[in-house]
C-alpha positions as CSV (number, residue, x, y, z in Angstrom):
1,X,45.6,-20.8,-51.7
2,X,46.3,-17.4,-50.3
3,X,49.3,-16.8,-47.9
4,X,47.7,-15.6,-44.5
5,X,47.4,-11.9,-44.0
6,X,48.0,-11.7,-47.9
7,X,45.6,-8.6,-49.0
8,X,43.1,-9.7,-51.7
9,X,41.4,-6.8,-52.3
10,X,42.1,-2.9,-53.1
11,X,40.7,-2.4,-49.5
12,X,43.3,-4.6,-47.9
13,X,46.0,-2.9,-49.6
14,X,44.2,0.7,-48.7
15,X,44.4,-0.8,-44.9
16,X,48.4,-1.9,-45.5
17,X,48.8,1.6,-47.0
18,X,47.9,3.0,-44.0
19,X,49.4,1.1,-41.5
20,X,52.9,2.1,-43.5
21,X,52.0,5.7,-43.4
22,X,51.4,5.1,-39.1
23,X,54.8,3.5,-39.2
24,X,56.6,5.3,-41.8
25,X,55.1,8.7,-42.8
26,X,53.4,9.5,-45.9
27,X,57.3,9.6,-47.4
28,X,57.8,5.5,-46.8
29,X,54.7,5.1,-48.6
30,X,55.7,3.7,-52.5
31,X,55.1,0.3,-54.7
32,X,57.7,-1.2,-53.0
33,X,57.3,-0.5,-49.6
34,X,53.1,-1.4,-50.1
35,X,54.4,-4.5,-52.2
36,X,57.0,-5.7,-49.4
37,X,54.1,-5.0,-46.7
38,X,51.5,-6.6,-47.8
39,X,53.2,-9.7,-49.3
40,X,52.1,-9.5,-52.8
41,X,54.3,-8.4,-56.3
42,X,54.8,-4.9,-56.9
43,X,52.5,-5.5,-59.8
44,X,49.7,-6.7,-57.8
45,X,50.2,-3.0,-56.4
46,X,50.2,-1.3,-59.8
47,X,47.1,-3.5,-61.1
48,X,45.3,-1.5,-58.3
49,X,46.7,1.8,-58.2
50,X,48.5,2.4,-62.0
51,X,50.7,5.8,-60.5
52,X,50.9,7.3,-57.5
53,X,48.5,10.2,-58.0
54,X,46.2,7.2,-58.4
55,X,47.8,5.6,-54.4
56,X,47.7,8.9,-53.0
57,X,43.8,9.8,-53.9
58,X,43.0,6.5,-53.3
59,X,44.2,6.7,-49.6
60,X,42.9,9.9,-48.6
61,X,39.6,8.7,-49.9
62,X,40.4,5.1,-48.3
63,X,40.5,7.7,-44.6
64,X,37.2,9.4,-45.4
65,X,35.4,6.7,-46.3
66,X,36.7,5.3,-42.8
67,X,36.0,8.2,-40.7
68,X,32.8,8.2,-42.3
69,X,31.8,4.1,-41.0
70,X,32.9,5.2,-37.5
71,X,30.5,7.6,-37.4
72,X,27.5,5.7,-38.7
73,X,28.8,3.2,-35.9
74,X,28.7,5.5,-33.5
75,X,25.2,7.0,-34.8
76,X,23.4,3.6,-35.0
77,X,22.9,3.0,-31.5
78,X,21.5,6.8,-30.9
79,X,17.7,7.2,-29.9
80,X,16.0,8.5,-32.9
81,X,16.2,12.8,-32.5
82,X,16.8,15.9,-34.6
83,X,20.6,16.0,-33.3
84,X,21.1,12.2,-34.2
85,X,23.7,12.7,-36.9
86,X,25.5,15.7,-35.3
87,X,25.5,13.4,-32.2
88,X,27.1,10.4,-33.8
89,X,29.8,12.5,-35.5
90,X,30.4,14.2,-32.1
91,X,30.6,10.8,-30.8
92,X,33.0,9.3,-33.0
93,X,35.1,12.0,-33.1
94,X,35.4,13.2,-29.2
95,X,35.4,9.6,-27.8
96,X,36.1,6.7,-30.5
97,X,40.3,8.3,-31.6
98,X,42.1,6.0,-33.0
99,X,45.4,5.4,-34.8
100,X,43.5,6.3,-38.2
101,X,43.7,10.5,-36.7
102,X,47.4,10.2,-36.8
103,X,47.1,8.6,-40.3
104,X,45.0,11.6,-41.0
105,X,47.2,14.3,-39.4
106,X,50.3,12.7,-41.3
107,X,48.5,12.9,-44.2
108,X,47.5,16.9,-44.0
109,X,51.0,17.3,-43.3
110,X,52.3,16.0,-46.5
111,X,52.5,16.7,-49.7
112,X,50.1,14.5,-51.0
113,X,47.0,16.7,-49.1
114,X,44.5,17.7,-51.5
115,X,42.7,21.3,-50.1
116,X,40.3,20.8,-52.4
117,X,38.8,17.2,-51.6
118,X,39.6,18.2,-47.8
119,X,37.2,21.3,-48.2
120,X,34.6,19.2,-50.1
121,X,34.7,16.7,-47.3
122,X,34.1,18.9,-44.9
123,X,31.4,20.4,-46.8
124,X,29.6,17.2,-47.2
125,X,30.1,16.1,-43.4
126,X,29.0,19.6,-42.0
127,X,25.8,19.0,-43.9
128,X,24.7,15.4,-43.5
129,X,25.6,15.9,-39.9
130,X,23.6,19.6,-39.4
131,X,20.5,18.3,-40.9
132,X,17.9,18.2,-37.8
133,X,20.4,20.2,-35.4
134,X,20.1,23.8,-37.2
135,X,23.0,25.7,-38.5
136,X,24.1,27.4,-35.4
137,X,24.2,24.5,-33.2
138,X,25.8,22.6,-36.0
139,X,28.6,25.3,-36.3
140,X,29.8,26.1,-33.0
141,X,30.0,21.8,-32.0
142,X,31.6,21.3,-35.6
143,X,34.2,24.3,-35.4
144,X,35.0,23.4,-31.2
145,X,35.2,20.0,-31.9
146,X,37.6,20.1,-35.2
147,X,39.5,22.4,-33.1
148,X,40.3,20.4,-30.2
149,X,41.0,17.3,-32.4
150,X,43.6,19.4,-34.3
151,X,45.2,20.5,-30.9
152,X,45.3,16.8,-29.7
153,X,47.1,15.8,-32.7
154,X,49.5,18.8,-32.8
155,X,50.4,17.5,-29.1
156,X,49.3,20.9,-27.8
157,X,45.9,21.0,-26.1
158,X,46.2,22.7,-22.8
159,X,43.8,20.2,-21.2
160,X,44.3,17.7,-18.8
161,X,42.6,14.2,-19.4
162,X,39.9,15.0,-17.0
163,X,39.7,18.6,-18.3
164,X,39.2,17.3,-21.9
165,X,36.6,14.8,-20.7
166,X,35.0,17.9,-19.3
167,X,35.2,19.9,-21.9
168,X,33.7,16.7,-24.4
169,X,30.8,16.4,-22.0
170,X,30.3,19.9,-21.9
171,X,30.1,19.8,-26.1
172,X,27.9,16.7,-26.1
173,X,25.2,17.9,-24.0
174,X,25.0,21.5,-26.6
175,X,24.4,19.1,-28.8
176,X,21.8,16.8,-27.4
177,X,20.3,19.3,-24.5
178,X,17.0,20.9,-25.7
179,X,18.1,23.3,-23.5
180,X,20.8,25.1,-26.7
181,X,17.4,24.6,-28.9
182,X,17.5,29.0,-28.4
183,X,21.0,28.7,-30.7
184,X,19.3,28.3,-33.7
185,X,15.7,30.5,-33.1
């Protein structure tokens, strides 16, 4: 019988993973510290993830892939329109923060970010989310968005709570407002 809160799969360890990062930064991340975490043998850890290179992609895919259900939760319940997906991303990512955008942030920060699968990630959310809501539209919510999430995590967004709030309505309704159709004509 399993011990209680014992990970049994390579997604349970993904999920201790990041909790450690949370707690400790990407640099008390190792077999050990996972191992110790998550109450299994370091080579329960290693069956999983056979180096680090293999831990390290594994986790910044483990984040996308994340990032990626919140915003199919958050798209699920929209009315059926040609902004749904850019909607839902908006969505998730102005009102549904969580403790996985500091995981995130520690992540870019460290050494184990990969520029390559960051820019191909973007690349692939950009497009699943513009299809319907026209380039231009797309752009200037994706590009304003990204930017205010990177100044709340750097701790330097010159908004107040109810300016912010303002400033996501504001962004929700270019979205979703036939009225910003003229951006892409």
């Amino acid at each position: 019988m399993r011990r209680r809160g014992r990970p049994s799969s390579r997604a349970d360890l993904l999920d201790k993973a990041l909790e450690l990062i949370l707690e400790r930064g990407v640099e008390g991340l190792s077999f050990d510290s996972l191992a110790q975490h998550s109450g299994i043998s370091k080579s329960g850890v290693i069956y999983h993830f056979p180096n680090r290179e293999e831990l390290n992609r594994a986790v910044r895919a483990h984040v996308r892939q994340r990032y990626l259900q919140a915003r199919h939760e958050a798209t699920e319940s929209l009315p059926d329109s040609k902004t749904k997906a850019l909607m839902g991303w908006a969505i998730s990512s102005l009102e549904k923060r969580s403790k996985l955008d500091e995981v995130s942030a520690k992540i870019m920060t460290s050494g184990i970010w990969d520029a390559s699968e960051g820019r191909e990630h973007h690349k692939e959310r950009f497009s699943a989310m513009s299809k319907g809501a026209g380039f231009n539209r797309a752009a200037l919510a994706y590009l304003a968005i990204e930017g205010l999430w990177f100044l709340d995590l750097a701790g330097f967004t010159p908004f107040e709570t109810e300016e912010r709030a303002r400033v996501s309505a504001l962004l929700l309704s270019v979205i979703d407002d036939p009225a910003f159709d003229h951006l892409d004509e």
